[in-house]
C-alpha positions in Angstrom: -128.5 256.0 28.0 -126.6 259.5 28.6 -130.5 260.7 28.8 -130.9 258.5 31.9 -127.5 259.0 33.5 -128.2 263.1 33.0 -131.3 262.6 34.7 -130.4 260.3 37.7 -127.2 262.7 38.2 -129.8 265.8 38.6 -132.0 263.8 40.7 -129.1 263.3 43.1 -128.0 267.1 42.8 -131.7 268.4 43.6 -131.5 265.8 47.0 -128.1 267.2 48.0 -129.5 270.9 47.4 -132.9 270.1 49.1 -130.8 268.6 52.2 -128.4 271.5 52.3 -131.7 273.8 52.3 -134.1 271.7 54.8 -130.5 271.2 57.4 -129.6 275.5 57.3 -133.7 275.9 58.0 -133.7 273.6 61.0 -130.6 275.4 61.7 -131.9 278.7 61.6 -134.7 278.6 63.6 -133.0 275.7 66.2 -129.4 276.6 66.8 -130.1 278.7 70.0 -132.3 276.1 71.6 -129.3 273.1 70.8 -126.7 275.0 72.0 -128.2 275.9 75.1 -129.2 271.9 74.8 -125.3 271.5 74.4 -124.3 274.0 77.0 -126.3 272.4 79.5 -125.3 268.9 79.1 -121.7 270.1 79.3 -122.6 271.6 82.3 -124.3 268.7 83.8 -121.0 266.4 83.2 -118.7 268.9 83.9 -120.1 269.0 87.5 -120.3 265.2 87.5 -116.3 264.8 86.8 -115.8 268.0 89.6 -117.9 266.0 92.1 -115.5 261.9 90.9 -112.3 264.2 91.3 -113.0 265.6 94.6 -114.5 262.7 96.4 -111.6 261.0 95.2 -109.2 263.7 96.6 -110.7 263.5 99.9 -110.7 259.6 100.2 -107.4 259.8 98.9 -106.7 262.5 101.8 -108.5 260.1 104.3 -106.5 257.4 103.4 -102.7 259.3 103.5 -104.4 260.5 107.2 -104.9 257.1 108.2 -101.2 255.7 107.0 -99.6 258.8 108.8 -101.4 258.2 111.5 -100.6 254.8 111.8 -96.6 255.4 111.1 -96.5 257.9 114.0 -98.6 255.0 116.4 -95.6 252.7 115.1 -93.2 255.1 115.3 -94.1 255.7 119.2 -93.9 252.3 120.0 -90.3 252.1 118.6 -89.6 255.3 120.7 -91.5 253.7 123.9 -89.2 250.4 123.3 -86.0 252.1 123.4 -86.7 253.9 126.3 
């Protein structure tokens, strides 16, 4: 029984260590090409928020052009009523 516990607990250590060594292999001859994979998908939605933010700045622009416009129009009329 402590045979077969010894022997399944070894097993499980020699997976962890293969893991460990087949993930810092990958690593090593990867990690340039996924963080340049990384970098450019950062990139990508980093320029997608810029582009949400400033349409949304300009329709919000638009829109505070229009109001003021139209306040000065009413404001006119007032003007041209008490005249």
């Amino acid at each position: 029984m402590a045979s077969m516990l010894l022997a399944r607990s070894r097993a499980i250590a020699a997976w962890f260590l293969t893991d460990a060594a087949f993930i810092n292999i990958n690593e090593y001859f990867y990690r340039d090409e996924f963080e340049a994979e990384l970098r450019a998908l950062v990139d990508e939605d980093r320029t997608k928020i810029e582009q949400r933010i400033t349409e949304t700045l300009r329709q919000k622009g638009q829109q505070l052009d229009e109001e003021i416009a139209e306040d000065f129009r009413l404001s006119g009329l007032a003007d041209d009523r008490e005249e």
